[in-house]
MIFIPA-190595 format. One record per atom (N, C-alpha, C): residue number from 1; residue in one letter; atom name; x, z, y. Coordinates in pm, whole numbers. Atoms other than C-alpha are relative to their C-alpha. Layout:
N
{NUM, "A", "CA", {X, Z, Y}}
...
***
This chain:
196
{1, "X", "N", {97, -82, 73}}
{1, "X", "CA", {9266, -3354, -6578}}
{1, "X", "C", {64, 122, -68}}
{2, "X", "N", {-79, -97, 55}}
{2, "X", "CA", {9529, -3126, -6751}}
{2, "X", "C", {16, 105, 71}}
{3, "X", "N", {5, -125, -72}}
{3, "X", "CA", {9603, -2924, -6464}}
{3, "X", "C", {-130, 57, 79}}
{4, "X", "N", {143, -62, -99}}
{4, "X", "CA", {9277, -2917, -6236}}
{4, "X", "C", {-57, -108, 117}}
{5, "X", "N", {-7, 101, -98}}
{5, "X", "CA", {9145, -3111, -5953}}
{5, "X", "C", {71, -14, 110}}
{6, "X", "N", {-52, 5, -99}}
{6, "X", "CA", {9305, -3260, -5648}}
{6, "X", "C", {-55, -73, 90}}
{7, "X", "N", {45, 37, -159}}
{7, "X", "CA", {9166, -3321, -5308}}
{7, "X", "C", {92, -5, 111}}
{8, "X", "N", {-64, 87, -111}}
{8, "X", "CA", {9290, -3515, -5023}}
{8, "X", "C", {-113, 46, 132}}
{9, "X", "N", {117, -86, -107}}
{9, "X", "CA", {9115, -3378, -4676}}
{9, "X", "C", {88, -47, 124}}
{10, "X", "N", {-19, 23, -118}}
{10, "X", "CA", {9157, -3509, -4323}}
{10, "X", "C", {-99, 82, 95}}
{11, "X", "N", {111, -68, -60}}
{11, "X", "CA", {8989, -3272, -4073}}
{11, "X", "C", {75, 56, 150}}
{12, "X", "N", {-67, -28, -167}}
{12, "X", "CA", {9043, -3152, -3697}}
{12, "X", "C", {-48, 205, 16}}
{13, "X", "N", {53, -127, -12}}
{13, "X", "CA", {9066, -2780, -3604}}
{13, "X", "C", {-39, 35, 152}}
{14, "X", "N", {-19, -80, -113}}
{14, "X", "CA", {8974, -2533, -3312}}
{14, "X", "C", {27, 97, 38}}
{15, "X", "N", {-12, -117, -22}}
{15, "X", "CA", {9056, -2267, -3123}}
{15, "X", "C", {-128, 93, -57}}
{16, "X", "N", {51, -111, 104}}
{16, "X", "CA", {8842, -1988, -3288}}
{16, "X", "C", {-76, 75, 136}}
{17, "X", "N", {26, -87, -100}}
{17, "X", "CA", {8800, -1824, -2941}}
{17, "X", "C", {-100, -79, 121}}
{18, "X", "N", {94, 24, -122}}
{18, "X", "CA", {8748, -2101, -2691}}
{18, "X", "C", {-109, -139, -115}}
{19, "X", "N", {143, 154, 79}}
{19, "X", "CA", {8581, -2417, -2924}}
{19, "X", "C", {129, -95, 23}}
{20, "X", "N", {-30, 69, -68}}
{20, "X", "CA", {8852, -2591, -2739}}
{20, "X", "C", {123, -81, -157}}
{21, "X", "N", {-56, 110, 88}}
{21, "X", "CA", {9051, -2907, -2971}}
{21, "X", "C", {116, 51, -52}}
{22, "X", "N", {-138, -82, 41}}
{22, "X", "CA", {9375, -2744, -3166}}
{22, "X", "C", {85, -80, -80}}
{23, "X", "N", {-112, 79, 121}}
{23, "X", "CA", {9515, -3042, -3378}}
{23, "X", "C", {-117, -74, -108}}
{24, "X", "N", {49, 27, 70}}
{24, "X", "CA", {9407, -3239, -3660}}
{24, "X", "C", {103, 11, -130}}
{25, "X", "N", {-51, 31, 118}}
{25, "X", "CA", {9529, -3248, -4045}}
{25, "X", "C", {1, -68, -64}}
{26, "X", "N", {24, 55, 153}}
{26, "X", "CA", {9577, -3393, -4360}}
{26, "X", "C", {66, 114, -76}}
{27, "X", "N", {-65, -115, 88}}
{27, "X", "CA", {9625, -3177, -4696}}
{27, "X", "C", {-61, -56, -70}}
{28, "X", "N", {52, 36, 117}}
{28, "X", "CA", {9586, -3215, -5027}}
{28, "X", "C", {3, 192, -58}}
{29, "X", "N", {88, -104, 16}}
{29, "X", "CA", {9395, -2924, -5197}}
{29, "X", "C", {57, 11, -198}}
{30, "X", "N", {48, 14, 179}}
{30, "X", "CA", {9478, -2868, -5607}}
{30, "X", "C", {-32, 100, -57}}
{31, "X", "N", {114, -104, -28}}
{31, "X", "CA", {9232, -2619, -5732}}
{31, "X", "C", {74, -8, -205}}
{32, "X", "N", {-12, 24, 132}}
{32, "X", "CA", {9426, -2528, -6113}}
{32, "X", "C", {-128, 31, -117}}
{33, "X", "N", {85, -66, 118}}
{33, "X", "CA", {9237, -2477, -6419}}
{33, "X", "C", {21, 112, -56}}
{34, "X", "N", {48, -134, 42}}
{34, "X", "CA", {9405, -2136, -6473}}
{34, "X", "C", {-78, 73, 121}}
{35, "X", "N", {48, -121, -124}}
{35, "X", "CA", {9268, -1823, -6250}}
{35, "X", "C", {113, -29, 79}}
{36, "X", "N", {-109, -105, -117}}
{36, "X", "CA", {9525, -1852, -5950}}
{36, "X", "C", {-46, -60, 161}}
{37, "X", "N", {43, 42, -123}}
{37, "X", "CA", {9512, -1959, -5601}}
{37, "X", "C", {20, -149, 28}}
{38, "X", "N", {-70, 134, 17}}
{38, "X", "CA", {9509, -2317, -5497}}
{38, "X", "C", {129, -53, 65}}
{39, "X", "N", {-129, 17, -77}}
{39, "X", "CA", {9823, -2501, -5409}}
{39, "X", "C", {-47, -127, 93}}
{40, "X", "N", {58, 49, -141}}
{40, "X", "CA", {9758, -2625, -5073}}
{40, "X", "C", {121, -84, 60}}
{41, "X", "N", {-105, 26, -89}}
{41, "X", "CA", {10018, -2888, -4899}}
{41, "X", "C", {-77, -88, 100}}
{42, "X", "N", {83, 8, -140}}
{42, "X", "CA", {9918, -2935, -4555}}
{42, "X", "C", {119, -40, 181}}
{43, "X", "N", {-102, 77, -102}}
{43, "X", "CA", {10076, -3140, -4252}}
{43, "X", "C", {-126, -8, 178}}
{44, "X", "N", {125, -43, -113}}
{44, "X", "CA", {9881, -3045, -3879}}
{44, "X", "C", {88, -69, 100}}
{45, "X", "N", {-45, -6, -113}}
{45, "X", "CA", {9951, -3182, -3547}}
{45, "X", "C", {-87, 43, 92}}
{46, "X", "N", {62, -75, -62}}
{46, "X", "CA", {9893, -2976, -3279}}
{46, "X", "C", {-2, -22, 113}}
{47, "X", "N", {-23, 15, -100}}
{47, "X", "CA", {9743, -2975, -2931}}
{47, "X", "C", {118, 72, 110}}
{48, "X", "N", {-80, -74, -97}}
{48, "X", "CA", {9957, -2706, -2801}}
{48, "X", "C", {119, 20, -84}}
{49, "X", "N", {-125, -15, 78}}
{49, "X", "CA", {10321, -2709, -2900}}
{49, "X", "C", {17, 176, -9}}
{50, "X", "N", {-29, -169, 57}}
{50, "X", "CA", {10490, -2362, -3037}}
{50, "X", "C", {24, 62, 70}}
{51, "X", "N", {-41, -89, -78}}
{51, "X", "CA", {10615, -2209, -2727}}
{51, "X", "C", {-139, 26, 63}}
{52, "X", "N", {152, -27, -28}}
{52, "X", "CA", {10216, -2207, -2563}}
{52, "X", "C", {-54, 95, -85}}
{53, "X", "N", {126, -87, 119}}
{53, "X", "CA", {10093, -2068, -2916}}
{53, "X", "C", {85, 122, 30}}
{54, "X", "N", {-105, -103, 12}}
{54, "X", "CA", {10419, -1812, -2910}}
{54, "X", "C", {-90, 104, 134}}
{55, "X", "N", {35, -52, -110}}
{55, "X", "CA", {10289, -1737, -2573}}
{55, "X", "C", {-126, 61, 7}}
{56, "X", "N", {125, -19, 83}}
{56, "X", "CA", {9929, -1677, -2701}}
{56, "X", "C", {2, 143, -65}}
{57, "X", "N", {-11, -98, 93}}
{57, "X", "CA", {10063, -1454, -2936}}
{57, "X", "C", {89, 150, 45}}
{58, "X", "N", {-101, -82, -74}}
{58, "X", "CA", {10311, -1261, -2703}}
{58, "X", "C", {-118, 107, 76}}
{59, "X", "N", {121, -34, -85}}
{59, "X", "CA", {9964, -1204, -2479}}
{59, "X", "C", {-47, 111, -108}}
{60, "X", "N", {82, -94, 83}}
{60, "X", "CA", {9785, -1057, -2790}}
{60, "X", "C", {20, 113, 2}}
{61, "X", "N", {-69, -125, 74}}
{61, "X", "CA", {10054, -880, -2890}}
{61, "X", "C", {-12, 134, 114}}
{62, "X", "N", {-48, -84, -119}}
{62, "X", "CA", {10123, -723, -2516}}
{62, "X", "C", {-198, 110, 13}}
{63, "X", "N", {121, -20, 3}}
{63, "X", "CA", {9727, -661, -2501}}
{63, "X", "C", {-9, 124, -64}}
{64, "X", "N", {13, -82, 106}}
{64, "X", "CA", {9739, -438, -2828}}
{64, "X", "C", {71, 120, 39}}
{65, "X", "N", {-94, -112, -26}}
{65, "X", "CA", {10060, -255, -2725}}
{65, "X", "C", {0, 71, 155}}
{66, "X", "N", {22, -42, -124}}
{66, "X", "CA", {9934, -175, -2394}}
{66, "X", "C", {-90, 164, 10}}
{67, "X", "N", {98, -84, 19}}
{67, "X", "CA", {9688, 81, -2503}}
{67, "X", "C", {25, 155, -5}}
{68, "X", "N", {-2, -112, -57}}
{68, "X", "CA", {9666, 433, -2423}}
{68, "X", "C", {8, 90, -112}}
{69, "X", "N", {-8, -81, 104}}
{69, "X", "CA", {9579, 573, -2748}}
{69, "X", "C", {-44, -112, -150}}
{70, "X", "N", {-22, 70, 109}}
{70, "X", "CA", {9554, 421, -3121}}
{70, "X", "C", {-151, -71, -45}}
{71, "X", "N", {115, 110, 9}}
{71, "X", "CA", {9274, 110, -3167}}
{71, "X", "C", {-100, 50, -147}}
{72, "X", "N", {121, -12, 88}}
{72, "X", "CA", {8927, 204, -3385}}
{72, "X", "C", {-56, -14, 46}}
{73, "X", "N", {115, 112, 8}}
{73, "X", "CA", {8639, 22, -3457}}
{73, "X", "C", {-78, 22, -116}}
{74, "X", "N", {109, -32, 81}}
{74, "X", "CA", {8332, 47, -3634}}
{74, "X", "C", {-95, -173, 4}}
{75, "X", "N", {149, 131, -10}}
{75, "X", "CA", {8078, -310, -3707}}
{75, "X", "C", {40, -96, 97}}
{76, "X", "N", {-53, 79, -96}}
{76, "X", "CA", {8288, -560, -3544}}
{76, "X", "C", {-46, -153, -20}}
{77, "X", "N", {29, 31, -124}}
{77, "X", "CA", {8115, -813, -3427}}
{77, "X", "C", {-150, 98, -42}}
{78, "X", "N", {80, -61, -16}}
{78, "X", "CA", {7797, -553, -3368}}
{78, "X", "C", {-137, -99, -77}}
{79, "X", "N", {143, 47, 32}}
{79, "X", "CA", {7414, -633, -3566}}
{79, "X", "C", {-25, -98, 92}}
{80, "X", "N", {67, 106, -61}}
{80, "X", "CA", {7359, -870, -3259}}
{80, "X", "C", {123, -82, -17}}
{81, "X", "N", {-128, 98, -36}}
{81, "X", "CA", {7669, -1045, -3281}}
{81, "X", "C", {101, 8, 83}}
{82, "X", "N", {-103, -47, -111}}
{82, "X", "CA", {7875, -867, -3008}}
{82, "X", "C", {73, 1, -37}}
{83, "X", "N", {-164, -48, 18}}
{83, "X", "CA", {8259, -818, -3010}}
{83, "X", "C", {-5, 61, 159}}
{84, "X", "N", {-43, -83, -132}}
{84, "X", "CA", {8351, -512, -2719}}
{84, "X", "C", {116, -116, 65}}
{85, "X", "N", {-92, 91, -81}}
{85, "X", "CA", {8577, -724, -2456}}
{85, "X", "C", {165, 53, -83}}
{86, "X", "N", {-129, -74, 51}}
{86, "X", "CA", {8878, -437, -2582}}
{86, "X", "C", {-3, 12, -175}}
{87, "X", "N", {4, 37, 129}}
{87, "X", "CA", {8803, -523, -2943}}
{87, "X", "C", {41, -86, -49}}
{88, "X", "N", {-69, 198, 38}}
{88, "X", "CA", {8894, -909, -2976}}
{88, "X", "C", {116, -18, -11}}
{89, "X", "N", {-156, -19, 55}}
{89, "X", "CA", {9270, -857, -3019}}
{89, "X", "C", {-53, 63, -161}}
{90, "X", "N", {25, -117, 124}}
{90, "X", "CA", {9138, -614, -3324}}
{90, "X", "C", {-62, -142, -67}}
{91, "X", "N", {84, 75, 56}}
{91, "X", "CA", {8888, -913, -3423}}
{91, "X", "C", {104, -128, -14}}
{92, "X", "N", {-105, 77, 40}}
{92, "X", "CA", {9181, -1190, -3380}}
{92, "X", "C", {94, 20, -89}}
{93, "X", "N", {-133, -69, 128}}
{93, "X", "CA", {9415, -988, -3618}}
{93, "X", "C", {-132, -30, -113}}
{94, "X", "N", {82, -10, 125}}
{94, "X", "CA", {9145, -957, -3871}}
{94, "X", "C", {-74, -125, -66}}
{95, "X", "N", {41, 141, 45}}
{95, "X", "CA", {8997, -1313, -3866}}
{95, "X", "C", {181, -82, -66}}
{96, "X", "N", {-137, 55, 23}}
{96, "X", "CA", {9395, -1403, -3917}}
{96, "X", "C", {17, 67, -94}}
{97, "X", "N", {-64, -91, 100}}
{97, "X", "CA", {9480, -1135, -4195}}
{97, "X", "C", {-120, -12, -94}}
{98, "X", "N", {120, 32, 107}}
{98, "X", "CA", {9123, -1192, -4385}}
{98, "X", "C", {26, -192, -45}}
{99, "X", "N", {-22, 135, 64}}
{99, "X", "CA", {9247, -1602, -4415}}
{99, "X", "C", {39, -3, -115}}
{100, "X", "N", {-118, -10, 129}}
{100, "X", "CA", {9498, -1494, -4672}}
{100, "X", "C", {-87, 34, -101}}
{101, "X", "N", {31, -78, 103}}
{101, "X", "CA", {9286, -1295, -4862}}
{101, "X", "C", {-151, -100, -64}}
{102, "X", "N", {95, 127, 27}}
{102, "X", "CA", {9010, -1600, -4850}}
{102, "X", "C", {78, -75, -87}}
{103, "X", "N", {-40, 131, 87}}
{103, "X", "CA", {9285, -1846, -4942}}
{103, "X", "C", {2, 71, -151}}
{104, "X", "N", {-30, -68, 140}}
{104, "X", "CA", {9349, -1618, -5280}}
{104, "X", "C", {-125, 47, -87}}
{105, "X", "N", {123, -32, 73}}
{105, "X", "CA", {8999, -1549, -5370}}
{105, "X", "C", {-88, -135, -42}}
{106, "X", "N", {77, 127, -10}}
{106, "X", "CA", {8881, -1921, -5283}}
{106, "X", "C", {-14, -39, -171}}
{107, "X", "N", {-21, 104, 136}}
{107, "X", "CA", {8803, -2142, -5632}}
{107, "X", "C", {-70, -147, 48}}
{108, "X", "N", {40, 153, -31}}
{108, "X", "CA", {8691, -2502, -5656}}
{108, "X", "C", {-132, 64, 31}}
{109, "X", "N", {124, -13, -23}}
{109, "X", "CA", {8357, -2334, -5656}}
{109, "X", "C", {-68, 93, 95}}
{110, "X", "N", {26, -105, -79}}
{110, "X", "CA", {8375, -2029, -5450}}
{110, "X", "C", {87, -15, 142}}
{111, "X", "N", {-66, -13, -112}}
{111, "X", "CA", {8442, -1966, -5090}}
{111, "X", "C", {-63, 145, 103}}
{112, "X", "N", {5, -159, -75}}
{112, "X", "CA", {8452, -1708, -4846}}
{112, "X", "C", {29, -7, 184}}
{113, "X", "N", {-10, -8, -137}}
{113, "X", "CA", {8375, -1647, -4464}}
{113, "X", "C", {50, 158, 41}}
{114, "X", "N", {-75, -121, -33}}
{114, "X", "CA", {8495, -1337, -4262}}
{114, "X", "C", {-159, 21, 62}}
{115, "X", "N", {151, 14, -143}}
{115, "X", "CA", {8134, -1179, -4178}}
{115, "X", "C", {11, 130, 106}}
{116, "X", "N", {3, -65, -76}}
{116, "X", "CA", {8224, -854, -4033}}
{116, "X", "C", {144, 92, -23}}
{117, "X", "N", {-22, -95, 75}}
{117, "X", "CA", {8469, -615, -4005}}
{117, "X", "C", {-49, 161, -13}}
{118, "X", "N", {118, -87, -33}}
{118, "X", "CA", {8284, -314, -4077}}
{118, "X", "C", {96, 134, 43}}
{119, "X", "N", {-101, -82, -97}}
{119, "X", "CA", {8622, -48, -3967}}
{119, "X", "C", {124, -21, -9}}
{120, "X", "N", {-129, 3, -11}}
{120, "X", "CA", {8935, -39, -3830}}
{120, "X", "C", {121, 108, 74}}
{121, "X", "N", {-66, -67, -68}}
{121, "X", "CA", {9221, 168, -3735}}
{121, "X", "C", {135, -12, 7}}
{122, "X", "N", {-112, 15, -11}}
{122, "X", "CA", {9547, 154, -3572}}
{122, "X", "C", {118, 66, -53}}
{123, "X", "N", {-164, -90, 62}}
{123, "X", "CA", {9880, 301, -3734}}
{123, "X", "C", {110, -38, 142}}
{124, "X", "N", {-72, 2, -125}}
{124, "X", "CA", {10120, 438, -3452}}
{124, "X", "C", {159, 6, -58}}
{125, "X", "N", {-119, 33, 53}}
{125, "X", "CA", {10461, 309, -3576}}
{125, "X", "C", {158, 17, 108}}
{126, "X", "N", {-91, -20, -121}}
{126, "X", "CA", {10820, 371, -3409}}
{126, "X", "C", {102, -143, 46}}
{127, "X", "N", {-20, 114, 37}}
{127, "X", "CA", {10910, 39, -3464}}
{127, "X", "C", {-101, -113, 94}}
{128, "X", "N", {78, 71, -102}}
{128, "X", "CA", {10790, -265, -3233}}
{128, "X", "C", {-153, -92, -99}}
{129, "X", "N", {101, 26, 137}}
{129, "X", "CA", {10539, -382, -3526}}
{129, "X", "C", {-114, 28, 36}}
{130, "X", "N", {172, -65, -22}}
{130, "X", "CA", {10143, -320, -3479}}
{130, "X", "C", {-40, -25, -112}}
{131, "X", "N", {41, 0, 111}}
{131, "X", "CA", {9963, -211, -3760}}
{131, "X", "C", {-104, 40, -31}}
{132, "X", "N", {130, -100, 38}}
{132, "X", "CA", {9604, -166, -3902}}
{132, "X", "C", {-26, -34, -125}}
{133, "X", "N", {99, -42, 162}}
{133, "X", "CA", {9391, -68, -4199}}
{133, "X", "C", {-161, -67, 55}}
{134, "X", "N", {118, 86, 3}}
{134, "X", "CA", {9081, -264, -4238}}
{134, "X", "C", {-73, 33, -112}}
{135, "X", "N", {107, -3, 114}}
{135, "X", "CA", {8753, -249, -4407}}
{135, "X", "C", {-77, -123, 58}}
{136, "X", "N", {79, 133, 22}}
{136, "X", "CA", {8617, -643, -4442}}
{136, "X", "C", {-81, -44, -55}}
{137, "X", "N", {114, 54, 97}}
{137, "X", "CA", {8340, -778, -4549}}
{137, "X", "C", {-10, -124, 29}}
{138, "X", "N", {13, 155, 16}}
{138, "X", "CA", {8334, -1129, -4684}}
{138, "X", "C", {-101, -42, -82}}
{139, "X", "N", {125, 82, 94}}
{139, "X", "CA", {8013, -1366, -4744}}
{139, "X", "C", {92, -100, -104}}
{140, "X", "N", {-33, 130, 168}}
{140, "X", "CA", {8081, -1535, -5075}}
{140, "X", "C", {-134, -100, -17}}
{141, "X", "N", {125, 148, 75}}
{141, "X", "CA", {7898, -1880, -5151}}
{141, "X", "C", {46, -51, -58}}
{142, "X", "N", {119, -50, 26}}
{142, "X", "CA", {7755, -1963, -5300}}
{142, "X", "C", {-129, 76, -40}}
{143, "X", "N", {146, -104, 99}}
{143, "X", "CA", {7612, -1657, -5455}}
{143, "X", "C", {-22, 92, 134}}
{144, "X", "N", {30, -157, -69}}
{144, "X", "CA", {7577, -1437, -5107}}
{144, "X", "C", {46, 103, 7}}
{145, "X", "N", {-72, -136, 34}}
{145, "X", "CA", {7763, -1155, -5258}}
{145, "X", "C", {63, 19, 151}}
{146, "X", "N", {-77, -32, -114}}
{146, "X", "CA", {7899, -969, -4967}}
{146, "X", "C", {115, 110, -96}}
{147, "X", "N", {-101, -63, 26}}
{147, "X", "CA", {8267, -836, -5054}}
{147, "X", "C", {77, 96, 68}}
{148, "X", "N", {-114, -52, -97}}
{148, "X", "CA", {8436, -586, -4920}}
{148, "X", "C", {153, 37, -27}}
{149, "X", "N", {-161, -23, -16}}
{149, "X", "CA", {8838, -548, -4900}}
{149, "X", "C", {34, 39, 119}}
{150, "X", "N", {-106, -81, -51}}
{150, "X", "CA", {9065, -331, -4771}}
{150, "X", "C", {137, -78, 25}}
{151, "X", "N", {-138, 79, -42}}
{151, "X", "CA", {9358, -490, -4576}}
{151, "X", "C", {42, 48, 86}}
{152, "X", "N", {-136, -23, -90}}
{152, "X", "CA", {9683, -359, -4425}}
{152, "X", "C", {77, -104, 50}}
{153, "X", "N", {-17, 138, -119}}
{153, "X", "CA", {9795, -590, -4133}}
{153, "X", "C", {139, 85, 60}}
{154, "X", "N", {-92, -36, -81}}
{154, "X", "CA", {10117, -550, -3991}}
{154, "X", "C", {36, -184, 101}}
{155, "X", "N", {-17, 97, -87}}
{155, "X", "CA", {10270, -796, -3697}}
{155, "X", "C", {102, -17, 155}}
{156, "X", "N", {-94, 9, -91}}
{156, "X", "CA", {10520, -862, -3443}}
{156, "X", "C", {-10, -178, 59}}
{157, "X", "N", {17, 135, -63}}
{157, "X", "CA", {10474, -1190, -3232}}
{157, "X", "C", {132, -93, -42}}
{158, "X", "N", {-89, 55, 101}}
{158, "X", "CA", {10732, -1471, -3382}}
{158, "X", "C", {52, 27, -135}}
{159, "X", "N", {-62, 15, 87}}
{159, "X", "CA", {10765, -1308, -3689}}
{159, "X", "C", {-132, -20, -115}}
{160, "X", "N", {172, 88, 62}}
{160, "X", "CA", {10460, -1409, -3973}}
{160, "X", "C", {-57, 139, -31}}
{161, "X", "N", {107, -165, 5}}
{161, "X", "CA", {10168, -1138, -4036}}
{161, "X", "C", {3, -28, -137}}
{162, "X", "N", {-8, -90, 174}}
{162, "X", "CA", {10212, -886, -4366}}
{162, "X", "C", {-155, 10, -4}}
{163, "X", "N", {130, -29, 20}}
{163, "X", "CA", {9907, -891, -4493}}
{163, "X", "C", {-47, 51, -182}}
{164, "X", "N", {28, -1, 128}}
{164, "X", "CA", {9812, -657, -4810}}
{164, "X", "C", {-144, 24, -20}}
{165, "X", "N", {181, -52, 42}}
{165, "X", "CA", {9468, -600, -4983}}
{165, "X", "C", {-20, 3, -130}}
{166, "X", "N", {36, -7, 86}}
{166, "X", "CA", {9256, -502, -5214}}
{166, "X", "C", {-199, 11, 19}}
{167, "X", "N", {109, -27, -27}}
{167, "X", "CA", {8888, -590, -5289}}
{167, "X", "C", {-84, 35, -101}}
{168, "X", "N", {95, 26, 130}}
{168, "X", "CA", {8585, -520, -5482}}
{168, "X", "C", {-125, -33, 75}}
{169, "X", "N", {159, 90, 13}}
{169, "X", "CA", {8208, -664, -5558}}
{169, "X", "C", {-78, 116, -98}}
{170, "X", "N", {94, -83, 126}}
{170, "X", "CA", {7899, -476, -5732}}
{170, "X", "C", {2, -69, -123}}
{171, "X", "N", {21, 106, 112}}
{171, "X", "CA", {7940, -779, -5983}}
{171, "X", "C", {119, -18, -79}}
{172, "X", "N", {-170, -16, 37}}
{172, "X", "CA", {8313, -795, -6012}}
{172, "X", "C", {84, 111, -55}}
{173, "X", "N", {-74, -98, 6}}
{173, "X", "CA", {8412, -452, -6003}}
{173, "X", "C", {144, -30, 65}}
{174, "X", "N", {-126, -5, -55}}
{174, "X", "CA", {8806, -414, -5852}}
{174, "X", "C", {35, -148, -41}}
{175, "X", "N", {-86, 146, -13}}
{175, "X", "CA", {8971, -749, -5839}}
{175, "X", "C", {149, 31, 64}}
{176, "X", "N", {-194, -1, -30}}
{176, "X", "CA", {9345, -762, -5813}}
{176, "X", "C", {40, 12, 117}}
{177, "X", "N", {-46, 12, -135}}
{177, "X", "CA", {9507, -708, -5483}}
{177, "X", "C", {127, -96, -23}}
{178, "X", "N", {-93, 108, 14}}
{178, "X", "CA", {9775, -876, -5327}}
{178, "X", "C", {140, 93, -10}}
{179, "X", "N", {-119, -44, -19}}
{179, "X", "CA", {10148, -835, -5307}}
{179, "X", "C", {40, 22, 168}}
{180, "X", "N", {-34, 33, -135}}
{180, "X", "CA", {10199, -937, -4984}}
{180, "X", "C", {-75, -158, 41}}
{181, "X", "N", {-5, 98, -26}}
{181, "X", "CA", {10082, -1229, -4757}}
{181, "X", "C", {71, -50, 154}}
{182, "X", "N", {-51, -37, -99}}
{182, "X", "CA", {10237, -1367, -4483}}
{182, "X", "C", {-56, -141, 105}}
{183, "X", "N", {102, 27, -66}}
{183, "X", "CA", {10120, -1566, -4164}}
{183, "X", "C", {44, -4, 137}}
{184, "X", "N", {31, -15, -143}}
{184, "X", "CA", {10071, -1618, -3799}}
{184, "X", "C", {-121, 20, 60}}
{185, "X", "N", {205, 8, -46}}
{185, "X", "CA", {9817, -1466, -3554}}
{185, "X", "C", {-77, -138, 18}}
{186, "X", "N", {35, 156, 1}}
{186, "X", "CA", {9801, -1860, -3519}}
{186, "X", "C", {-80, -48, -84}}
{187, "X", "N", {117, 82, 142}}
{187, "X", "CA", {9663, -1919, -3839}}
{187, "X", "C", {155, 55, -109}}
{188, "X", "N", {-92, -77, 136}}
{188, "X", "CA", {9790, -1732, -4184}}
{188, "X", "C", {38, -119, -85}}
{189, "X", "N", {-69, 147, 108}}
{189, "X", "CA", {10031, -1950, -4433}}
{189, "X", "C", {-51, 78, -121}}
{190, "X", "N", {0, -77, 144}}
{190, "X", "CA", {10028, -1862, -4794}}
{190, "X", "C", {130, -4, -70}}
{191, "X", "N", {-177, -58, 80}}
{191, "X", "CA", {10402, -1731, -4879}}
{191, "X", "C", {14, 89, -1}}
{192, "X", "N", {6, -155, 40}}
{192, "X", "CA", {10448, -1506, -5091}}
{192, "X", "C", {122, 111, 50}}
{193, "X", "N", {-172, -61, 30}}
{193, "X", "CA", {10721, -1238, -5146}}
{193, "X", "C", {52, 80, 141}}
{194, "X", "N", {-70, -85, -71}}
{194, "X", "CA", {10729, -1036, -4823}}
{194, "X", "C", {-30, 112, -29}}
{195, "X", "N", {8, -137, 35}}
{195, "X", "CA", {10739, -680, -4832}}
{195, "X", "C", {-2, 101, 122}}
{196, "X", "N", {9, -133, -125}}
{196, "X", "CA", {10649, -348, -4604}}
{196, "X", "C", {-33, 85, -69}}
***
């Protein structure tokens, strides 16, 4: 009771893309009683070992860096629900780089989905790195509020995704950004302390 609550959680994930089975967990969840983020320890086994996901992520990456001229986007997934076929690398970075900024906003009471991103654009770097600027909008529940944040995504396949931001609310006004977060297109961790 001193520090806050703690939850115990067994649950199975999926791929994001196909539906298809990705592992199951256990974690324990402790949600403090000051303002900060919760401390999450979390143990997954997975259907596809690390060299498959690596390989996954090698694809993305090659996908992104293949491109002719520098990636923008407007209303991603579109009023009906579309994602462009040459968009979904853009929409896999951003469902991965908006986790972080979920896990840090989450509370015992609040949570947060990724509902759109409403733009994006690529930064042309000389460096093997891919990098964008984001404008996100996240449903908050229970109150509805739609949020939007600003997040700088950087990424290189084996090494974890930089992820900074900053958001605001008509209710909130500015809310703190981050320092850094860091991550895989796999699925974002929460460690702090990198820097770009």
């Amino acid at each position: 009771p001193e520090s806050g609550h703690k939850y115990y959680l067994q649950f199975s994930t999926e791929d994001y893309r196909t539906g298809e089975d990705a592992g199951s967990c256990l974690a324990t969840v402790l949600y403090p009683k000051k303002k900060s983020p919760p401390v999450v320890s979390i143990k997954c086994s997975q259907t596809k070992d690390k060299k498959e996901i690596l390989e996954e992520d090698k694809r993305l990456y090659q996908r992104i860096r293949h491109q002719t001229k520098p990636i923008t986007g407007n209303n991603i997934p579109d009023s009906y629900g579309n994602i462009e076929p040459a968009l979904e690398p853009v929409w896999a970075l951003a469902v991965a780089g908006s986790s972080s900024i979920m896990w840090e906003k989450s509370t015992e009471t609040l949570g947060y989905f990724l509902a759109q991103v409403k733009a994006v654009k690529q930064w042309i770097r000389k460096d093997d790195f891919i990098e964008f600027d984001y404008t996100v909008l996240l449903h908050e529940i229970p109150t509805q509020e739609i949020i939007s944040c600003h997040m700088r995504l950087m990424w290189l396949p084996g090494s974890p995704l930089k992820v900074k931001h900053f958001c605001a609310s008509a209710s909130h006004g500015l809310d703190e950004g981050s320092g850094a977060e860091s991550g895989s297109a796999a699925g974002a961790s929460a460690e702090n302390g990198a820097k770009f």
